[in-house]
C-alpha positions in Angstrom: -14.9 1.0 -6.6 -12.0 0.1 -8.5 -9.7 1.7 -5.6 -11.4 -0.9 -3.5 -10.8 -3.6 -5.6 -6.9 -2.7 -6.1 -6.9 -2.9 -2.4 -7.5 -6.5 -2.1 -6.0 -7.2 -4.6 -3.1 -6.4 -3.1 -3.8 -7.7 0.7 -4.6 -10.6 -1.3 -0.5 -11.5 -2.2 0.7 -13.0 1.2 4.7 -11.2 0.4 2.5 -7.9 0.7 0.1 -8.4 3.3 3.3 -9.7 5.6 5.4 -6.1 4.5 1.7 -3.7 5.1 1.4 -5.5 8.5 5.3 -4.8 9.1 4.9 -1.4 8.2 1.5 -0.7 10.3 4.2 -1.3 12.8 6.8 0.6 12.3 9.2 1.8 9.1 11.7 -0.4 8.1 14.3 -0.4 5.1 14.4 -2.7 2.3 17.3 -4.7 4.2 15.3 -5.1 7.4 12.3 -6.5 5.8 14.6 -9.2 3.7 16.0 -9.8 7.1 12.7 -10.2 9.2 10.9 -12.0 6.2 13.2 -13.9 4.6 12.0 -13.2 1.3 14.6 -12.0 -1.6 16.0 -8.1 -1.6 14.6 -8.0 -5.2 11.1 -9.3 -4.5 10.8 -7.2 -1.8 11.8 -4.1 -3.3 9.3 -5.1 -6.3 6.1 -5.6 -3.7 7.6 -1.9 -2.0 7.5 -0.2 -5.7 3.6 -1.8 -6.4 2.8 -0.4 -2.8 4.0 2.8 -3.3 2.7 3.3 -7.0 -0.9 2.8 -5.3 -0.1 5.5 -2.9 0.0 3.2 0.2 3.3 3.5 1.2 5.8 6.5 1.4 9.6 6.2 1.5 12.0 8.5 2.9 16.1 8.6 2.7 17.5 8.6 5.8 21.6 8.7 5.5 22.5 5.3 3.2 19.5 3.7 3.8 15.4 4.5 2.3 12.8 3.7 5.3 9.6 2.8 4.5 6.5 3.2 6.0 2.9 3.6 5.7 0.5 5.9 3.6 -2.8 5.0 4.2 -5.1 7.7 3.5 -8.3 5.1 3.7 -9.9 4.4 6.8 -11.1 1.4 5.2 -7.9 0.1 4.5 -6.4 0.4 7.8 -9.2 -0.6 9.7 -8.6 -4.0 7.9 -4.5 -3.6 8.5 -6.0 -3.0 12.6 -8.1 -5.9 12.8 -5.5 -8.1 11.2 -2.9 -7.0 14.1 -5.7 -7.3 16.6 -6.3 -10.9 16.1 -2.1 -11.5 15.1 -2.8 -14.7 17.1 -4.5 -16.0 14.1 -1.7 -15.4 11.7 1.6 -17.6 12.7 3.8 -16.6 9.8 2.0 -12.8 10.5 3.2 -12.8 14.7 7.0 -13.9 14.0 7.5 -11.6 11.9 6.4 -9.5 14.2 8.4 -11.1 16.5 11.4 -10.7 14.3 10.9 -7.2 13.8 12.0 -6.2 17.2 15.4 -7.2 16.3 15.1 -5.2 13.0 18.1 -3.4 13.6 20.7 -6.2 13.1 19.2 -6.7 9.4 21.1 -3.7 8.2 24.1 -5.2 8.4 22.4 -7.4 4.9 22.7 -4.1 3.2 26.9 -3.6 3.9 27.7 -6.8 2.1 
């Protein structure tokens, strides 16, 4: 039960439920989710660590730059993530970033400053 409850708990913080739906997507580095969500390198790199101390998402180094991406083990849990992307119409702020992640590639250059 208490797995459960971590769960919302953490769908339940809009800066993590914006990088879970991002990463049901696709992997992205640190840079290209400060780039697609606007939100601060640090604060996303704290809502990342918090992720992946509950298991839920994995990292891997690819040349300079750590990708992230999903590690969801519970079927429960992703059917949520699923349902969330199915009805993305819902969710403005949800769908641009979306949007914005098809250009994901020009965030990097945020990491060579």
């Amino acid at each position: 039960m208490d797995k459960l409850i971590n769960y919302f708990k953490l769908l339940s913080d809009e800066t993590r439920l914006r990088i879970m739906v991002l990463l049901f997507h696709n992997e992205f580095c640190v840079c290209q989710l400060t780039g697609i969500t606007g939100i601060s390198q640090p604060n996303v790199s704290k809502h990342l660590s918090r992720l992946r101390d509950m298991e839920l998402v994995k990292d891997q180094r690819k040349e300079q730059y750590t990708y992230y991406s999903l590690n969801i083990d519970a079927k429960l849990f992703e059917d949520i993530l699923e349902k969330i992307v199915e009805n993305i119409e819902d969710y403005p702020l949800l769908k641009l970033d979306i949007e914005k992640s098809k250009s994901a590639e020009e965030y990097l250059e945020i990491c060579n400053r």
